[in-house]
C-alpha positions as CSV (number, residue, x, y, z in Angstrom):
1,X,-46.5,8.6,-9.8
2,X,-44.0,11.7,-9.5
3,X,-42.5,10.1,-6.2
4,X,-40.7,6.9,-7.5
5,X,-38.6,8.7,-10.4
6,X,-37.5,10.9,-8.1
7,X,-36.7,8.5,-5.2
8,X,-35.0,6.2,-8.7
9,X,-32.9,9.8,-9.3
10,X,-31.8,10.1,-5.5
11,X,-31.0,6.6,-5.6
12,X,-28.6,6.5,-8.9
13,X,-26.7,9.9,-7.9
14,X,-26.1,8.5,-4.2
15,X,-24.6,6.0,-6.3
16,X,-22.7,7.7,-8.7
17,X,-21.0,10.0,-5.5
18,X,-20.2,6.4,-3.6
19,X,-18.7,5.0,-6.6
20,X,-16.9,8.5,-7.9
21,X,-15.1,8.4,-3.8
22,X,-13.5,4.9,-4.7
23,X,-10.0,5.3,-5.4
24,X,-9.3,3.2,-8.8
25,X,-6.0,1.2,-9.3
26,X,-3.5,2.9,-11.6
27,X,-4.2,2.2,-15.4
28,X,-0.6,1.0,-15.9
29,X,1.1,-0.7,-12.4
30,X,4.3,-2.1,-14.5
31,X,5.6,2.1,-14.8
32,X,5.9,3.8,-11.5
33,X,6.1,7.2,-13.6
34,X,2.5,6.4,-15.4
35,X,1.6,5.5,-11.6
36,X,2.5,9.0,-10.3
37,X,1.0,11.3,-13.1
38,X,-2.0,9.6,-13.2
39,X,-2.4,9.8,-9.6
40,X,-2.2,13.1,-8.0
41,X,-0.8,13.3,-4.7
42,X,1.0,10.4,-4.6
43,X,4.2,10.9,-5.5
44,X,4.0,13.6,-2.6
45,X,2.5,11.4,0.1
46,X,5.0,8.8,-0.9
47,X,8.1,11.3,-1.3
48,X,6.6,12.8,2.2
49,X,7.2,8.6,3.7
50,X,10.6,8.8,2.5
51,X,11.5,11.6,4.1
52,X,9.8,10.9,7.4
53,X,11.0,7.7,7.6
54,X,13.9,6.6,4.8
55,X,12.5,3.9,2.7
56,X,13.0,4.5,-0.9
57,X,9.6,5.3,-2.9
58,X,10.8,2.7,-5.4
59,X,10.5,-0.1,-2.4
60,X,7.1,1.3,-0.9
61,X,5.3,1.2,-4.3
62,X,7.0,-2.4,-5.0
63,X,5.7,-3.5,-1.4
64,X,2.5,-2.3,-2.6
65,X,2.0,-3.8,-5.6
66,X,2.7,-6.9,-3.9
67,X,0.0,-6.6,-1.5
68,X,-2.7,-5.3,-2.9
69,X,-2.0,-4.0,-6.7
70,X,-3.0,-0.9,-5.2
71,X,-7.0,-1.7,-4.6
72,X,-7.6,0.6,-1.8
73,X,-10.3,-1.7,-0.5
74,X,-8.4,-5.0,-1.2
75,X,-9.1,-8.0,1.7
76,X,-7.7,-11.8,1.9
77,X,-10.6,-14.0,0.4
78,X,-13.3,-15.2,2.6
79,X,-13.8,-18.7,3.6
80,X,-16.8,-20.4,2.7
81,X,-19.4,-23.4,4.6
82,X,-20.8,-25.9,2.4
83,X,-20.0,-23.2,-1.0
84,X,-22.6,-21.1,0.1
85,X,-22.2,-20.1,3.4
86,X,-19.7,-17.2,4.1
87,X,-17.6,-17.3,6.8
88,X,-14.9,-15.1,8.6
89,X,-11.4,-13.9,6.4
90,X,-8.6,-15.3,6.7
91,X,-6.7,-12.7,8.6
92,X,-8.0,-9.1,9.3
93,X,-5.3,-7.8,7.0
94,X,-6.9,-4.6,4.5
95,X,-6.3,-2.0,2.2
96,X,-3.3,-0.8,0.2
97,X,-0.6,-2.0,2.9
98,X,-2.4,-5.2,3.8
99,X,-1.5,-4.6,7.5
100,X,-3.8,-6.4,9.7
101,X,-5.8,-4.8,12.5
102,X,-3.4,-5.5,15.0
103,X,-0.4,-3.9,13.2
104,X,-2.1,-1.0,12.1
105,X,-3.2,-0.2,16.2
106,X,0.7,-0.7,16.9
107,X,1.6,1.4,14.5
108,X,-1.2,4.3,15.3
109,X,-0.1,4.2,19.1
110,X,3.6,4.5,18.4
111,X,3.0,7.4,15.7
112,X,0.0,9.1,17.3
113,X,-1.5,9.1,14.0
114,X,-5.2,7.6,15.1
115,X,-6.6,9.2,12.1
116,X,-5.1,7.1,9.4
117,X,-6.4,4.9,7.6
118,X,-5.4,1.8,5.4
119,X,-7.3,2.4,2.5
120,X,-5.8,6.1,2.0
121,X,-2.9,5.9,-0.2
122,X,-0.6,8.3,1.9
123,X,-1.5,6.6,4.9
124,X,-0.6,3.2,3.6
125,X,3.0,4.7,2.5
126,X,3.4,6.4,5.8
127,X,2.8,2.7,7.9
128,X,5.8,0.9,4.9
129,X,8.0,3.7,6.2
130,X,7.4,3.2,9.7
131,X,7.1,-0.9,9.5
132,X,10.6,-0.9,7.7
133,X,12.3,1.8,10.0
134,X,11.7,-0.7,12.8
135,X,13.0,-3.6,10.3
136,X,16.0,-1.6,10.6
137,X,16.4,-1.2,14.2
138,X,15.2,-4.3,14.9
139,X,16.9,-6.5,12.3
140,X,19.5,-4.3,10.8
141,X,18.5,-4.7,7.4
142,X,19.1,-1.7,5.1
143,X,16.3,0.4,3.9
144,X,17.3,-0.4,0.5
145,X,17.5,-3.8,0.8
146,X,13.7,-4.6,-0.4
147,X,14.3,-8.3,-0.6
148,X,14.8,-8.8,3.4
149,X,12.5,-5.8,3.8
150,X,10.0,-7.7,2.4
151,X,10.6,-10.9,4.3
152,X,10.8,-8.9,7.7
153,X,7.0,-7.2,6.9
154,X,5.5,-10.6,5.9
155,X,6.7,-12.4,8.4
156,X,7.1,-9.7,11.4
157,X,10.1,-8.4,13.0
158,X,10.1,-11.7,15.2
159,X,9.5,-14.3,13.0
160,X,12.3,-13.0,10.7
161,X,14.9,-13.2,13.3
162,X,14.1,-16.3,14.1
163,X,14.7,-17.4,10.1
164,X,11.2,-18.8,9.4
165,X,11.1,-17.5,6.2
166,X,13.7,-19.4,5.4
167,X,12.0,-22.7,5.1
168,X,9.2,-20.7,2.9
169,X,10.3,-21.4,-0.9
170,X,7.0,-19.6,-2.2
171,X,7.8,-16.5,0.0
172,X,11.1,-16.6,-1.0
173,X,10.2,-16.4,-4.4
174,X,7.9,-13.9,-3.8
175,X,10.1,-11.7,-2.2
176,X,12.7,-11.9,-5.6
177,X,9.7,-10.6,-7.7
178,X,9.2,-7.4,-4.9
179,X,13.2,-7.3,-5.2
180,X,12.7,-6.6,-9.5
181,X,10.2,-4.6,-9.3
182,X,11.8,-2.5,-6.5
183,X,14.6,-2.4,-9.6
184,X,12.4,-1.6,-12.3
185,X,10.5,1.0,-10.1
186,X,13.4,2.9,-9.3
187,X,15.3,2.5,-12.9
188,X,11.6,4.2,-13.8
189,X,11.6,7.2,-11.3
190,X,15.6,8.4,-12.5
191,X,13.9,9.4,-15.8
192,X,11.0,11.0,-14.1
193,X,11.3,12.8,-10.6
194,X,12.6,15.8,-11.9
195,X,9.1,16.3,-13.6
196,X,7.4,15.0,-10.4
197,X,9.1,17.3,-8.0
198,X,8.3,20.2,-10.1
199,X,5.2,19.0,-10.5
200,X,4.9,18.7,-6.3
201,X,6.3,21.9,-5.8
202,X,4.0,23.8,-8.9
203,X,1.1,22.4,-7.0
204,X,1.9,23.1,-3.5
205,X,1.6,27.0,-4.9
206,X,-2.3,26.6,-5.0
């Protein structure tokens, strides 16, 4: 009689730790400063991308939002056999940067950084850098340029040199709505990096 309240205890604090390691999305995703003091560490990790690599913050988190509206754990829908059955994803992409399995390997071999993963928030930022650092040596786009950007990480280095984007009018449109929200994003961060970096650099202290 004492052993199954206990075991019912065990079970609900296993729980409780599972769900408490689950990285929530930001309360507010339409103000990149909200975004950043309510999530510590990731105005450094992303500030850390943009160093390493170039890409503004303001077109990392806009690539972002587009992807996955920062769900750490977010995957394309599964398919589904006589509305029952489930089947296999649509593509292997995952996580914060929706890079598929593929990508992520190619970016892990040319970066040595096997340890990251793409549901970690400064691991996702990290890959955008990369990713758009080759859109630039590759395709010459600018890192600023979050429109082309865009195209060049949904349809791959290849496929944008070869225009096939072009004859995409949803993508297209998409890629405007990454291009505003790049704009609002960084519009956002002028009235509020001087806080952040302090913020960083009062932290780094401890």
């Amino acid at each position: 009689m004492i052993i199954k309240p206990l075991c019912s205890i065990a079970g609900l604090l296993c729980l409780v730790l599972l769900t408490g390691c689950t990285t929530s999305p930001p309360a507010n995703m339409d103000d990149v400063c909200e975004i950043f003091r309510e999530k510590d560490g990731w105005y450094k990790e992303a500030a850390k991308a943009r160093d390493e690599w170039g890409t503004p913050i303001p077109v990392m988190m806009a690539f972002i939002h587009q992807e996955s509206r920062f769900v750490a754990d977010a995957q394309p829908p599964r398919t589904w056999f006589l509305g029952f059955i489930p089947g296999p994803r649509k593509s292997s992409a995952y996580g914060y940067p929706q890079a598929k399995k593929e990508t992520w390997r190619g970016y892990q071999r040319a970066t040595g950084n096997y340890g990251h993963d793409r549901d970690d928030f400064g691991d996702a930022v990290m890959f955008i850098g990369w990713y758009n650092h080759a859109t630039f040596e590759r395709n010459k786009v600018p890192k600023w340029d979050s429109k082309k950007l865009y195209l060049a990480y949904h349809e791959g280095h290849g496929g944008y040199a070869r225009g096939t984007h072009n004859n995409k009018k949803w993508l297209l449109n998409v890629s405007d709505k990454v291009a505003s929200r790049n704009w609002m994003y960084a519009q956002q961060l002028k009235t509020c990096e001087k806080e952040l970096r302090q913020r960083k650099k009062f932290l780094g202290i401890f």
